[in-house]
C-alpha positions in Angstrom: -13.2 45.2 -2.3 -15.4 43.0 -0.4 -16.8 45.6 1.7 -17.3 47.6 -1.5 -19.4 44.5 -2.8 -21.5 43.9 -0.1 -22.5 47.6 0.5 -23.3 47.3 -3.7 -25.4 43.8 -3.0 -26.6 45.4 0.1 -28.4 48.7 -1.8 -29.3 46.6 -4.6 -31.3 44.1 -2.3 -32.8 47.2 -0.9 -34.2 48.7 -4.0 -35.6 45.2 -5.4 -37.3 45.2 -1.7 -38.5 48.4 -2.2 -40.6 47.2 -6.1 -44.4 47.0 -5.9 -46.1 44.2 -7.7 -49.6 44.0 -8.8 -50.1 40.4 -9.8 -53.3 40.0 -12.0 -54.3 36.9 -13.7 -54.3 37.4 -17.4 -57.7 35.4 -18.2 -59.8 35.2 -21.4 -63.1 33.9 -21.2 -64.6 31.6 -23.6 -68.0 33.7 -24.6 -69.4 29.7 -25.0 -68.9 28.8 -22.0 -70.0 32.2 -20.4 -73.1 32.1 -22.4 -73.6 28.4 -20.9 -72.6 30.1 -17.4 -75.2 32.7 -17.2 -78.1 30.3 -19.0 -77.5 28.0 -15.7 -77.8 31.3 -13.5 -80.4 32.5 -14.8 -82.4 28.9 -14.3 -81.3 28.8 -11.3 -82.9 32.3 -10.6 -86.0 31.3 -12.5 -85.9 28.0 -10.1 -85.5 30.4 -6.8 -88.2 32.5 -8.1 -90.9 30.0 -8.4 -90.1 28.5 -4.6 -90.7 32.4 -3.7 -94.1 32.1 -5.5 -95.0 28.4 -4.1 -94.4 30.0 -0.7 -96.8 32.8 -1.2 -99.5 30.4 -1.9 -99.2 28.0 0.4 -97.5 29.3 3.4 -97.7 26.6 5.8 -96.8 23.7 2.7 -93.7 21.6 4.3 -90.4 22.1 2.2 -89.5 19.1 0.2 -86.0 17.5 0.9 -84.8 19.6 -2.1 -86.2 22.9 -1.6 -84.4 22.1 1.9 -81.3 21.5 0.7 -81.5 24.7 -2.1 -82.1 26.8 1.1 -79.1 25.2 3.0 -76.8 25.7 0.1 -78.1 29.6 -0.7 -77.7 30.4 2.9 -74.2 28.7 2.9 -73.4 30.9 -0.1 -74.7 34.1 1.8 -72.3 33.1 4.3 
């Protein structure tokens, strides 16, 4: 009987291995808070945009500490 049991436990252990799972996380977004989301990317775009422009008028202009740190933090992100 025990033999009987553990061959049982044995091919049920092997079919439970042999389940796939695809975990997804089951998220709703808040459409306020996505609204605020994009309305901070899109100044932030705005913001990147105008340092583009700044630097085609001026191109030998020094960065300010800011501008320095915005760069840092974009090429951080690119990495």
């Amino acid at each position: 009987r025990t033999r009987l049991g553990s061959i049982s436990t044995c091919r049920f252990a092997q079919r439970v291995a042999s389940i796939k799972q695809d975990a997804k996380i089951n998220e709703e977004t808040d459409p306020k808070l996505l609204i605020r989301k994009l309305k901070q990317e899109i100044a932030e775009l705005k913001e990147e945009l105008a340092f583009y422009k700044k630097g085609e008028q001026n191109e030998d202009r020094v960065l300010s500490i800011d501008e320095v740190e915005r760069c840092k933090a974009i090429v951080k992100d690119y990495l």
